[in-house]
N, C-alpha and C positions, 0 to 999 in steps of 0.2 A: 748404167751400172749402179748407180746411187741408190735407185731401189732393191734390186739386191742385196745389198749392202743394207740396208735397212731392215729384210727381213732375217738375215742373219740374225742382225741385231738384238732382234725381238724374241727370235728360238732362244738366245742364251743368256739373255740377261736374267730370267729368272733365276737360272742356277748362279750365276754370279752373287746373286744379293743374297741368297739363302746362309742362312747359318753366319758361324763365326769364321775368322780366317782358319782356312788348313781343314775345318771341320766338313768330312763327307756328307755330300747332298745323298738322298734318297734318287732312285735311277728313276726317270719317268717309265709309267708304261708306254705303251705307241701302238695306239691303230690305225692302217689302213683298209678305207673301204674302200673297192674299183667299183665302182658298178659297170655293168657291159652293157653300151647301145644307151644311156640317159642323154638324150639332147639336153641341150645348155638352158630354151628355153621350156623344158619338161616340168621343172622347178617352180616352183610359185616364187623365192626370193629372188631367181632371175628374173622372173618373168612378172613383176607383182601388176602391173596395169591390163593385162590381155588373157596370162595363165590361166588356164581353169582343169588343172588334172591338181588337189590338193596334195599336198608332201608337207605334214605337219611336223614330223620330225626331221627333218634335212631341213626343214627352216627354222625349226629350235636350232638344228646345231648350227645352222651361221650367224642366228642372230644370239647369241650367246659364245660366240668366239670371231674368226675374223673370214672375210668371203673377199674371196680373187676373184678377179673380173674381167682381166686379158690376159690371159697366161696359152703360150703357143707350144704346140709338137710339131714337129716333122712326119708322122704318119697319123692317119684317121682310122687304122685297124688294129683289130685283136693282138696279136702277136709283139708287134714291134714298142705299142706301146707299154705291155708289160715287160717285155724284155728291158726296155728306159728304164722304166720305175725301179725295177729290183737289182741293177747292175749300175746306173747312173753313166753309163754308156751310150752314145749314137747308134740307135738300130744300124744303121748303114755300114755300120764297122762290120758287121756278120755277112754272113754269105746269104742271107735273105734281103734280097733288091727291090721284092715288088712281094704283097700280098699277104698272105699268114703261114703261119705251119700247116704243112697239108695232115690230112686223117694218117694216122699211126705213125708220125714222121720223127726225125730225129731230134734231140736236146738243140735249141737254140743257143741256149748259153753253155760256153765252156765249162768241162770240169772244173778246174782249178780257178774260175772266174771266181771275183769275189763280188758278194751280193749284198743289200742290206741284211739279209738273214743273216749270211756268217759274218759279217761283222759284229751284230748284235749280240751273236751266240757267245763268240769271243770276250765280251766283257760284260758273260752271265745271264742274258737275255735267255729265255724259254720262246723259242721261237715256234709260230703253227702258220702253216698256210690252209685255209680252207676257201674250197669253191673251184671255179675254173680254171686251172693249169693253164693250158693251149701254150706251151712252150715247148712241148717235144717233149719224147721218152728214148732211151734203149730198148724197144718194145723186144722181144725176143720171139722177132718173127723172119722165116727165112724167105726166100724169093717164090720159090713153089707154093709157097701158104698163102699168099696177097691175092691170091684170084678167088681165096675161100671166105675174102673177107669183105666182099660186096658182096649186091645181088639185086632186081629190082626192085622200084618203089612201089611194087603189085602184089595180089595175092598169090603171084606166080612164085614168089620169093619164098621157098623152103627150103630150112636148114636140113639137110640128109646128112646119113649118116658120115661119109667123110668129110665134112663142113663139122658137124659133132665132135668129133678125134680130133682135127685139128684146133680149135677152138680149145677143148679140153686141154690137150699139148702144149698150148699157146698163156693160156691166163690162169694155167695153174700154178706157173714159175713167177717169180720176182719180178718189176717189172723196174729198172736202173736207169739211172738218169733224170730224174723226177725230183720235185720239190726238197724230197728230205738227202738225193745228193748235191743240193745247192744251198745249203743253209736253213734248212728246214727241221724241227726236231721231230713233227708231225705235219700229216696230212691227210685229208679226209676232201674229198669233192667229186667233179663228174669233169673230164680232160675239155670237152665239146658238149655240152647238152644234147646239144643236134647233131649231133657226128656219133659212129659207136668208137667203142664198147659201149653200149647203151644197158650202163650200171656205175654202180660209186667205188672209186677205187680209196681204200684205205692206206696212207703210209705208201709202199709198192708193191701191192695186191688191191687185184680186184676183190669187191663181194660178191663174191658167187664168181659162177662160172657160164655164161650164155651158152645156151641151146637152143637157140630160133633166131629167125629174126625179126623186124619189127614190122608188129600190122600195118596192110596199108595206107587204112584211117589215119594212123598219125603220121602221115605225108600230108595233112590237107589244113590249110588255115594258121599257116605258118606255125606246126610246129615242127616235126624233125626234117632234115632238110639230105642226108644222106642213108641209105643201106646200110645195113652192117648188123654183127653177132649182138643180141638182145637175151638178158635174161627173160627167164617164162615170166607175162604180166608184168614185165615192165611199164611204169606208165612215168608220166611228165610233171606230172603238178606235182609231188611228193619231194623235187630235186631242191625247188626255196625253201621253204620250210625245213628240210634236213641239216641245209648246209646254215640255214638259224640257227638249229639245237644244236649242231654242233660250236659253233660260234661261243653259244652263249654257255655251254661246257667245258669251252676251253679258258673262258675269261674266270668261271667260279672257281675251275683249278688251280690255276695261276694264281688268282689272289687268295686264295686258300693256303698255297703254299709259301706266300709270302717273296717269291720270284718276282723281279722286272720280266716283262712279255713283251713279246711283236706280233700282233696280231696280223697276218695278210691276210685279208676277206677281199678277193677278185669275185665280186656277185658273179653270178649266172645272168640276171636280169636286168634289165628287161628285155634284154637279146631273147630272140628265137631260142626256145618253142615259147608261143604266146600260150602258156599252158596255166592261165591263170585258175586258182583255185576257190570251190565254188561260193568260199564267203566273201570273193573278191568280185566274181563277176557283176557286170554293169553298174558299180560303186561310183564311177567316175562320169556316167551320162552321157561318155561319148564312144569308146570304141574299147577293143580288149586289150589293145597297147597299153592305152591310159589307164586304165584296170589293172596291170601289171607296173604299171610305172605304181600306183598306191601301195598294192602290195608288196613292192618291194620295197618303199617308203616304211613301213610296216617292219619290214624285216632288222634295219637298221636301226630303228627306233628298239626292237625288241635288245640291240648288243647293248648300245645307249641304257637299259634301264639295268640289265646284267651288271654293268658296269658303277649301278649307283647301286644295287643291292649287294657288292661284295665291297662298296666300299672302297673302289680305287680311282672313281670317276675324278676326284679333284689331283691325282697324281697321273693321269693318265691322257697322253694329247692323239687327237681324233683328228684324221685326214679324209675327209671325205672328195672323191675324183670320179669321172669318168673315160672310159678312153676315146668316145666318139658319141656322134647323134646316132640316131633309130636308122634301120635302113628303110630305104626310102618306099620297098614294097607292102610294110605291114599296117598300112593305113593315114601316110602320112597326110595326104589330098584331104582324109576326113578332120583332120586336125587342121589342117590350112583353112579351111572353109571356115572352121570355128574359129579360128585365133591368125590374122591374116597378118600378123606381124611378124609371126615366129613360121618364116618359113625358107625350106632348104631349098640349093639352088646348086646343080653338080656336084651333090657328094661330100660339101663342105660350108662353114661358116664362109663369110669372106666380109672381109673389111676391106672396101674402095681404096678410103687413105693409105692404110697398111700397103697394099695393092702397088701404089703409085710409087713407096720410098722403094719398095722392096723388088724389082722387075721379077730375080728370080721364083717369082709367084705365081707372074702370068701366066703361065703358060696355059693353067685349067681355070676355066671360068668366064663371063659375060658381066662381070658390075661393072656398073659404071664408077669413075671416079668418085664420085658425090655421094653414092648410092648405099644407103642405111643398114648397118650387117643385119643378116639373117640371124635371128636369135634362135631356132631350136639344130639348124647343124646334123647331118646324118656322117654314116659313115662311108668310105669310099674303099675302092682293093687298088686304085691306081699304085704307081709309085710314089714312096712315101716324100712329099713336101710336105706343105704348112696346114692348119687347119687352127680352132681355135677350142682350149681344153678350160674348162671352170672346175676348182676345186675351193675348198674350205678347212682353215684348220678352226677347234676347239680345244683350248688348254683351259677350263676352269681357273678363275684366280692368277692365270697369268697374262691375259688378253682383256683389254678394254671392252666391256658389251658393245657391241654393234657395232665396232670400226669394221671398217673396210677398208681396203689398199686396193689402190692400182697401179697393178707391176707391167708396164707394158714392156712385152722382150720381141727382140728385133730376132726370126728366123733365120737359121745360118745356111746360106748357101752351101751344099753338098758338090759341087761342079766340082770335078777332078779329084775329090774324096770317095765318091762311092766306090763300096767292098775292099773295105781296107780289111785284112785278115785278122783273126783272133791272136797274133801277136802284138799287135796294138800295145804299147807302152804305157802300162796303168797311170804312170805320175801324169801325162797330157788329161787324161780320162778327167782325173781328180780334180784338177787346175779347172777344168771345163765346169763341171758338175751344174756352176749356175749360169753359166751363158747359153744354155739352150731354155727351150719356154716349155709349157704344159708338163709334162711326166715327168721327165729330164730335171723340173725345176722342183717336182714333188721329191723326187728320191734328192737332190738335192740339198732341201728341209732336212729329212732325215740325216743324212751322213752327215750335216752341220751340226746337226744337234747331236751327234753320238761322237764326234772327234771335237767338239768345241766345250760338249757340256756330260754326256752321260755318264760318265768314268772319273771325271775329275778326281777319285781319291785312290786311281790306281796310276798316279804317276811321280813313282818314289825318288825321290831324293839319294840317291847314291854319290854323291859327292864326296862326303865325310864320313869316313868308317873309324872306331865302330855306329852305325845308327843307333838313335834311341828309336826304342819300341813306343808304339801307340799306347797311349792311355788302357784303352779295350783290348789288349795285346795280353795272348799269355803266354811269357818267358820261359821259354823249354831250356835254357843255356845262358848263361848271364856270363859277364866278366871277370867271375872271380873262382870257376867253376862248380856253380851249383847249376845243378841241374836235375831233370825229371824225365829223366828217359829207366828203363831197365833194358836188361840182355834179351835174345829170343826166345829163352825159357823162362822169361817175366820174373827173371832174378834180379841182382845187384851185378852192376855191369864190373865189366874189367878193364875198361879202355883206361889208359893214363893220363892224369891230368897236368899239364906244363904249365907253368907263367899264368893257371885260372881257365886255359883252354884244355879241351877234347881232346884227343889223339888216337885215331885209331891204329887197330894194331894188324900186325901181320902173317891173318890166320883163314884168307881166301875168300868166302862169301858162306862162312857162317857163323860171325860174330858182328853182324848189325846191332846195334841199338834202337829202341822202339820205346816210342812217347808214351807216357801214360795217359796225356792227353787224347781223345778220340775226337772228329769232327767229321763234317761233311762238306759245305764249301769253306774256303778259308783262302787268305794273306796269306804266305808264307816267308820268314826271311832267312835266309840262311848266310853267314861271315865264313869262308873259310879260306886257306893257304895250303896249296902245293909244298909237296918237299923237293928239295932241289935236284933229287937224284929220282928215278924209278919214273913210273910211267903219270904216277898221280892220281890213279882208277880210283872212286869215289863217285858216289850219289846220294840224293836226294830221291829215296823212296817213298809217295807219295801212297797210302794208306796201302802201302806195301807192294803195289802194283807195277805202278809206273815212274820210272827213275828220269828226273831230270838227272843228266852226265854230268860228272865233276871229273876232268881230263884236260893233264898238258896237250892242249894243242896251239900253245903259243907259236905264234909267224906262220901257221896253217893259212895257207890263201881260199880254198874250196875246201868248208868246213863239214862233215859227212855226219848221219844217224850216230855216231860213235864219238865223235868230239862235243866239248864241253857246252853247255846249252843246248845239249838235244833230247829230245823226249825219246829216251832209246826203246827203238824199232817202230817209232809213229813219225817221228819230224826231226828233221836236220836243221841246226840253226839260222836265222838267215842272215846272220852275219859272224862272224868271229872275233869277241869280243874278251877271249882268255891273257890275262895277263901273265906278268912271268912266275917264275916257281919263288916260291918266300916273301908275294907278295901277298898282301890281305886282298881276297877278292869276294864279293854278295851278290847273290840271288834273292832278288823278289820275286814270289810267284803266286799269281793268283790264278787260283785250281776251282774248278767245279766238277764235282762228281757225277761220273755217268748217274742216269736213272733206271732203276729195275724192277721191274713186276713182281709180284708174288713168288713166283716161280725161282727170282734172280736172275731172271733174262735182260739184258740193256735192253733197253727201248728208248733210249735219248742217249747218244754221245758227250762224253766227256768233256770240256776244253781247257787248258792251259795257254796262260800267258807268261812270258819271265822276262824279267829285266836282269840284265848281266851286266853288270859292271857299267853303269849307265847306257848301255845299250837294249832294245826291245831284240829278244832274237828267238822269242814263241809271240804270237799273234793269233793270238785263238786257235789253237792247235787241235783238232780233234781225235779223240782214240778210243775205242771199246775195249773189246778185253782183254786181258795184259797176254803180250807176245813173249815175254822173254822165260828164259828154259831156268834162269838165276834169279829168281825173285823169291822172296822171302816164304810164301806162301809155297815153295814151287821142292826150293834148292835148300834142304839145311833145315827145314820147319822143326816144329818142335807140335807138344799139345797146345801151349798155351797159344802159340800162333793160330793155332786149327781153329780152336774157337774165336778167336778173333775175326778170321776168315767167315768162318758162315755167321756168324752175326753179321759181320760186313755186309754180307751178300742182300740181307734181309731189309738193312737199317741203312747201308749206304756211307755211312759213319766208320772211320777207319784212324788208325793213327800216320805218325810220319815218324821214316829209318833213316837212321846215317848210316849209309854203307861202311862194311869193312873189306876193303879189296886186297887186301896183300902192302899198303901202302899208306905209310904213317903221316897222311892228312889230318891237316889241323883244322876246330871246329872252335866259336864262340859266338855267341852273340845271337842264338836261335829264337826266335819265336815266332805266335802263331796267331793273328789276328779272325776269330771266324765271322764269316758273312752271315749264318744265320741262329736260330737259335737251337740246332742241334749238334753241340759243342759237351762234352763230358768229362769226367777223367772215368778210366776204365776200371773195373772192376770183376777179373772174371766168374768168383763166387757169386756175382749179385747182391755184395750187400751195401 
C-alpha cells in the first residue's frame, strides 16, 4: 500500500505548491490513450534489449514522464477493462462473468453509474470519447430484426431488399445508452472495427445508413472478423486515421476555448482488422502486426504534437495504457522467432513469483516457479482473473525525467464476490479505487487527481456569513443595498430595501430582477433568508433558464425536484440542507452553460454544482433545455427579455434572476465570480 500511497502523492502535490495560499490552480487537462491489443513487450521502452517494432513516440512519452512496470487487472479483454477504467469499479460487479459485449448488446455500465467523464463534466471539464466504445448500446433493435443483422462471411451475403428497410428502420433513430449518456459531451468512433455496424457512429447516430454487407475479401488476413450491415465501400484502413483527426480536433477546440478537457482515446489499434495503411505497410521488417503497432505509434504521436501546438501540452497529463497483448492468431510465432524473449504463454503475461504468493492464480497456466515473465502478453476471453497491464503517465514540469516506479499490486481474489449487482454501494467502490492493479489503478490516478486536486477552488467556505467576495468577484448586491440588478422590463426595480438587504415582493412570478451583468460560465454566490410565515417560494434563475429552488423545506427527510437545492425539473437535492425560516442561509454554485450550435441547438449539456449551507447537494447536475412553463423567458417576458433571450441562444452568455414568488425573501450578499473571459454588463442598444 505504500506505493500507492506514493503515487497519490505525486498526482497532487503539483497542485498543492502552485500559487499562493487560497489562490485557484488552473484545472489540468487529461488524456487518456487505451490502445487495444499492444502487448507489453510491443514497446521498445519495455522491451529496450530484444524489441525491434520501433514506437518513437510512446518512448518520448515515458521517457519524458514516469513508466509503470507491474501494474495488474483482473481481466485480459475488451470490455471489462474499459468498463475498470471509466467507472473505477470491478468488472465482476456487472452481470458480464466471462468475455466481452456481444455484437449490438446492451450498455454495460449503468445509467446513473458514475464515470470519470461525469465527474469531470461536473467540475467543468469538456469531456470527448473518441475511438472504440465496446461497452454496449440501447441499439433500438427488436427481436424479429436480429436475424437481418448477420449473414455469411461469403459472397453469398446479400443485403435484399428486407435486410434494406430494416437496416434503414433501425440506424435512422438515435442510438441511447452510448458514450455521451455516461459522461460524455461527444463522440465520434467505430463500437467494434471488426464487428458491424461497419461505419462511424457520431454522438448517437450512425454516418450513413448501411446497405449491404461486407465483401468477402475482408474476412481474410485478419481483418473483419464478423457479418453484418456495411455501408457502400466501406473499407478498414481509413477507421485510425479518422479517429487521429478527430482526436487532434477535439484537443484544438478545447484549447481554443480555453476549457479543461478529458480526452478518452480507447484506440482501435492494433486489434483486428490488421488494416494497416499503405505508408505503413512492411515499415517494421517483420510482419503487418508490427506495421500497425508503428502506425499507431504514429497516431499518438500526432495528439502529442496537437497538444504542443495549442499550447496546453505543459498543463495537460497523458496516460498512456493498454487493455491486453495481441491475440495470439495474428502473427504472434513470427514475432517469437524474431524476439525469443517476449513471448506469450495461455493467453496471459505470468509471473512464477507472483504465481506462488498468489494460489488464486493458478488455476490457468504452466510456469514454473522460477520461470522469467513473458514480456509481450496476449489477450485471453477466459474468465476474468489476473494478467499483467503497463501504462505511463506524462505531466510536463511535474514529473522528474525518466523516473520510473514500481507499483507491484497484489490481485484480489474474486471467490465468493463474482456478479455482485449494479446496486453495489459506490462508497466501497471508491474506498477500493486503488487496491486493484492495471485499469482499476489507472482510472484510480484520475479520480485522485480530480477529488484531491482538480477543483481545489470550488470548495467554499460557508462557515461565516456574510462571505466576503473574491478579489475577481463582481458584486451584484453588497451589504448596504447597492446593487446592479434592473426589473424585467430593464427598468429601475421596485423591490424594497431592509437593514441594506433585497426584499422581494408579492406579485407572483412577474417581478424578478435581472443582472445587468451577463456571463457564461461562473461562481455564483447568493446570501438569503426565509420569512417565517408562507411557503418561502424563491429562486435563483440562472441566465433565466434554470432555477436553483429557494424553499422552506426545513425537517424534510426525502427532499424532492421542488425543495430547496434543487435544479427545478432536472435534480432533486441530494441531501436536505435548508435551515430554519429567519435564518441567513447561501448558495454557492458553480454553473456552466449548455453549448449551442449556430442554429442554438444544445449539443453539450449543461452542469451545475451548489453547495448549501455547507453542504454539496448538486454534484454535476446535468440539464438541456429549460423544462419549466414559469421561467422568465416563458412566464411574464417583456421585450427587453426577448432580446436577451435570443442573443442568449446565440452567445450562450445570459444574466442571473432573483425570483419574485409571492413571498417576501430576503436577499444580500450576491455576487458573481466568471470562469471565463465571456463576462459583460449588458447593454441592449449596443452601445
Amino acid at each position: 500500500m505504500r506505493h500507492a500511497l506514493t503515487l497519490c502523492l505525486l498526482l497532487a502535490a503539483p497542485f498543492s505548491a502552485s500559487g499562493a495560499a487560497g489562490a485557484p490552480s488552473k484545472k489540468p487537462n487529461i488524456v487518456v490513450i487505451l490502445a487495444d491489443d499492444l502487448g507489453y513487450g510491443d514497446v521498445q521502452c519495455y522491451n529496450r534489449a530484444k524489441g525491434k517494432i520501433p514506437t518513437p513516440y510512446i518512448d518520448r512519452l515515458a521517457s519524458q514522464g514516469m513508466r509503470f512496470t507491474d501494474g495488474h487487472s483482473s481481466s485480459g479483454v475488451c470490455s471489462p477493462s474499459r468498463y475498470t477504467l471509466l467507472t473505477g469499479r470491478y468488472h465482476w460487479r456487472t452481470k458480464l462473468q466471462a468475455g466481452i459485449v456481444g455484437v449490438f448488446g446492451p450498455p454495460l455500465i449503468a445509467p446513473d453509474r458514475m464515470t470519470i467523464a461525469s465527474l469531470l463534466r461536473g467540475l467543468g471539464y469538456r469531456t470527448g470519447c473518441i475511438g472504440k466504445w465496446h461497452l454496449g448500446w440501447d441499439w433500438p433493435i427488436n427481436g424479429p430484426q436480429r436475424k437481418l443483422l448477420t449473414g455469411p462471411k461469403d459472397d453469398k451475403a446479400v443485403a435484399t431488399e428486407e435486410h434494406q428497410k430494416v437496416w434503414r428502420e433501425i440506424f435512422s433513430k438515435k442510438i441511447e445508452g452510448g458514450p455521451t449518456a455516461r459522461g460524455f459531451d461527444v463522440y465520434f468512433g467505430t463500437d467494434v472495427p471488426n464487428w458491424p455496424p461497419f461505419c462511424f457512429i457520431d454522438n448517437d447516430r450512425t454516418v450513413g445508413i448501411p446497405t449491404e454487407f461486407l465483401p468477402a475479401r475482408l474476412f481474410k488476413n485478419n481483418q473483419a472478423s464478423m457479418q453484418g450491415p456495411a455501408l457502400k465501400d466501406w473499407k478498414l484502413e481509413p477507421i485510425l486515421p479518422a479517429i487521429g483527426d478527430r482526436a487532434v480536433d477535439f484537443v484544438k477546440k478545447s484549447a481554443k476555448a480555453g476549457e479543461p478537457f478529458l480526452l478518452y482515446m480507447p484506440l482501435t489499434a492494433p486489434h483486428t482488422p490488421l488494416a494497416v495503411n499503405e505508408a505503413w505497410k512492411g515499415k517494421s521488417g517483420l510482419n503487418a502486426y508490427a506495421d500497425f503497432v508503428m502506425e499507431t505509434d504514429a497516431v499518438v504521436g500526432r495528439v502529442l504534437e496537437a497538444l504542443e501546438k495549442s499550447g496546453v501540452a505543459e498543463n495537460t497529463l497523458v496516460i498512456f495504457t493498454s487493455d491486453n497483448g495481441c491475440a495470439p492468431y495474428i502473427g504472434v510465432l513470427d514475432l517469437i522467432r524474431l524476439d525469443p524473449y517476449s513471448r506469450p504463454r495461455l493467453g496471459r503475461l505470468v509471473d512464477g513469483r507472483r504465481r506462488r504468493r498468489h494460489p488464486t492464480l493458478q488455476s490457468r497456466g504452466r510456469s514454473r516457479p522460477n520461470e522469467k515473465p513473458r514480456l509481450r502478453g496476449t489477450e485471453t476471453t477466459g474468465r476474468h482473473d489476473g494478467t499483467l497491464r503497463a501504462y505511463y503517465r506524462q505531466w510536463p514540469q511535474h514529473s522528474r525525467r525518466g523516473a520510473e516506479k514500481r507499483c507491484r499490486r497484489a490481485s484480489l481474489s474474486a471467490k465468493g464476490r463474482r456478479g455482485k449487482k449494479e446496486e453495489e454501494s459506490e462508497g466501497e467502490v471508491m474506498n477500493n479505487t486503488l487496491t486493484d492493479g492495471g485499469h482499476r489503478m489507472t482510472a484510480g490516478m484520475l479520480i485522485t487527481l480530480v477529488f484531491l486536486a482538480a477543483d481545489p477552488d470550488f470548495t467554499p467556505d460557508q462557515s461565516k456569513l456574510p462571505a466576503p467576495p473574491p478579489k475577481d468577484a463582481i458584486v451584484l448586491l453588497d451589504g448596504k443595498g447597492n446593487h446592479s440588478f434592473l426589473s424585467m422590463a430593464g427598468e429601475k426595480i421596485n423591490w424594497p430595501v431592509e437593514d441594506g438587504v433585497l426584499v422581494s415582493t408579492p406579485k407572483g412570478n412577474k417581478n424578478h430582477i435581472v443582472s445587468k451583468l451577463h456571463f457564461r460560465d461562473a461562481d455564483i454566490h447568493v446570501e438569503f433568508m426565509l420569512p417565517e410565515k408562507g411557503t418561502g417560494n424563491s429562486g435563483v434563475y440562472i441566465h433565466g433558464n434554470y432555477e436553483v429552488q429557494i424553499l422552506n423545506s426545513h425537517g424534510k427527510e426525502k427532499p424532492t425536484q421542488d425543495d430547496a437545492g434543487a435544479v427545478y425539473g432536472f435534480s432533486k437535492p441530494l441531501v436536505n440542507a435548508c435551515r430554519k425560516p429567519g435564518e441567513w442561509q447561501v448558495f454557492d454554485i458553480r454553473y456552466r452553460a449548455p453549448r449551442r450550435d449556430e442554429s442554438g441547438k444544445i449539443v453539450e449539456n449543461g452542469t451545475v454544482t451548489v453547495w448549501f449551507n455547507g453542504k454539496k447537494v448538486q454534484d454535476g447536475a446535468t440539464f438541456g433545455e429549460p423544462k419549466s412553463v414559469y421561467h422568465p423567458f416563458r412566464y411574464g417576458t417583456t421585450p427587453y427579455l426577448e432580446k436577451i433571450r435570443d442573443r442568449q441562444k446565440k452567445t450562450m452568455t445570459g444574466p442571473v434572476f432573483l425570483q419574485d414568488h409571492g413571498n417576501p425573501v430576503k436577499f444580500r450578499n450576491v455576487w458573481v465570480r466568471p470562469l471565463d473571459d465571456h463576462a459583460f454588463i449588458y447593454d441592449p442598444d449596443g452601445k
